[in-house]
C-alpha positions as CSV (number, residue, x, y, z in Angstrom):
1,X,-32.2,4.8,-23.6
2,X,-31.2,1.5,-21.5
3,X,-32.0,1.9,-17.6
4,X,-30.0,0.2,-15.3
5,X,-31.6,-0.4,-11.6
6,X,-28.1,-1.1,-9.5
7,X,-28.4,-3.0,-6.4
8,X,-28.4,-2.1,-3.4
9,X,-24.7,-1.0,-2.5
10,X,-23.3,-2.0,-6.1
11,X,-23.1,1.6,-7.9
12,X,-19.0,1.9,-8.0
13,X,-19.3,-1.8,-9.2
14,X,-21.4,-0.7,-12.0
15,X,-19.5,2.8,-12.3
16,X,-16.4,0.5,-12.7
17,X,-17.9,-1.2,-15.7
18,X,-19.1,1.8,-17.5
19,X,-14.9,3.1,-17.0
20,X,-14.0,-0.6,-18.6
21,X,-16.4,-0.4,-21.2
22,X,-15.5,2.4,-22.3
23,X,-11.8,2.1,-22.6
24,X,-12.7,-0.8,-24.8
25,X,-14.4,0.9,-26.7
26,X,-11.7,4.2,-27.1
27,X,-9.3,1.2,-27.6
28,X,-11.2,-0.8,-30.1
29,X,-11.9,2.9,-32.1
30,X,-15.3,2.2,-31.7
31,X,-16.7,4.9,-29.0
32,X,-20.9,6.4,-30.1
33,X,-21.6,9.2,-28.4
34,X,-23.3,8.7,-25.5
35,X,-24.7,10.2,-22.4
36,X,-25.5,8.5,-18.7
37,X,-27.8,10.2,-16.5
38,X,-28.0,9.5,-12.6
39,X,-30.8,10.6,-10.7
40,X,-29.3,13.5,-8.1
41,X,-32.7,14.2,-6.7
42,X,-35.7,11.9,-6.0
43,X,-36.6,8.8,-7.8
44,X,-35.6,5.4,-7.3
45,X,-31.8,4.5,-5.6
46,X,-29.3,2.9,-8.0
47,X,-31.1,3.7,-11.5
48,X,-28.1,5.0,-14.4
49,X,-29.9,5.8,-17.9
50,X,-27.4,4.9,-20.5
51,X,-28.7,7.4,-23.9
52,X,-26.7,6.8,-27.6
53,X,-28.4,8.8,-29.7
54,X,-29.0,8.0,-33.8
55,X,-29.5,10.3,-36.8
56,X,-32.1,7.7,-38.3
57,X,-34.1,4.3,-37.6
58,X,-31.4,1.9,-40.0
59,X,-28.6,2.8,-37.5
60,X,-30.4,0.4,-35.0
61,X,-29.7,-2.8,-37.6
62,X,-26.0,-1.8,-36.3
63,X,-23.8,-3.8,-33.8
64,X,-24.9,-7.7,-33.7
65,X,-25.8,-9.4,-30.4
66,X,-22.5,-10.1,-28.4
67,X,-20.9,-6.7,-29.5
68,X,-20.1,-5.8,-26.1
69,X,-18.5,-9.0,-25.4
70,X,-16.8,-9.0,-28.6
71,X,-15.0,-5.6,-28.0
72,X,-14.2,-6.0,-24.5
73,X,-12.7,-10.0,-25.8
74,X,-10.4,-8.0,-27.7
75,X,-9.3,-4.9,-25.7
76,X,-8.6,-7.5,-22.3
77,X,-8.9,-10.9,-23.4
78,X,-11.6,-13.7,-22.8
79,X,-10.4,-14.4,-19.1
80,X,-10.9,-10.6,-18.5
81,X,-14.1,-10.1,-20.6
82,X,-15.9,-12.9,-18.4
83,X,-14.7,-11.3,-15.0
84,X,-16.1,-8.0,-16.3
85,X,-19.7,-9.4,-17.6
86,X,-20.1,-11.0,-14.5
87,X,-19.2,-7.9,-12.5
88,X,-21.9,-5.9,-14.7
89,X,-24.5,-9.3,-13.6
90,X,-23.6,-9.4,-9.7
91,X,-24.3,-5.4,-10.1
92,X,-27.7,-4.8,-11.9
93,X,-30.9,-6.1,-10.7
94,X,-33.3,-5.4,-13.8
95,X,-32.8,-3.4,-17.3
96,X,-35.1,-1.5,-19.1
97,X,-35.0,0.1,-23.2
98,X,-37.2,2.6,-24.3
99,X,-37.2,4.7,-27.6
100,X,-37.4,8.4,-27.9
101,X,-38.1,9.6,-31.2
102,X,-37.9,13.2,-32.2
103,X,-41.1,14.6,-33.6
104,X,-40.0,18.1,-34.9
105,X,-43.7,18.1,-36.5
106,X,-45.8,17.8,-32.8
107,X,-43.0,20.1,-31.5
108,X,-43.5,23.6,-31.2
109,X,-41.0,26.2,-32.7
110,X,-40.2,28.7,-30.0
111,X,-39.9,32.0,-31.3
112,X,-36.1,33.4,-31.5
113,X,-34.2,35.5,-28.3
């Protein structure tokens, strides 16, 4: 899970990328699942958690550094890509990445309805 803290007045910026990403992505026939979460209630202003869930730990030796860059190079061009990435820089403040990790063996099995 990647959080995004969005300035101040910069969410549709940043909502914009996420559309442009993503049509790279669709384009490029390289779209993960994924889910992004906005706080409705509570909780800091601005923060978007960007989830892309994995079957197993080797999935995360996947995409090299620049991926993002890469695919949105050759969905719009370099011009384009640039324009975007700053975009996404002018609209986030700070980033943070955490790993969840499923524990089925410290979960507990709720009986059946």
């Amino acid at each position: 899970v990647v959080t995004f803290q969005v300035r101040i007045g910069m969410d549709s910026a940043f909502e914009n990328f996420l559309k442009k990403l993503k049509h790279a992505l669709e384009e490029a026939g390289t779209m993960p699942a994924y889910s992004v979460f906005v706080p409705a209630l509570g909780g800091n202003g601005g923060q978007w958690a960007v989830s892309v869930p994995h079957q197993a730990m080797a999935e995360f030796g996947g995409p090299s550094r620049g991926w993002m860059e890469q695919v949105l190079v050759q969905v719009y061009g370099h011009a384009d890509m640039q324009v975007i990435i700053d975009g996404l820089n002018a609209a986030v403040e700070s980033t943070t990445s955490e790993l969840f990790v499923l524990r089925p063996d410290l979960s507990m099995n709720l009986p059946p309805a």
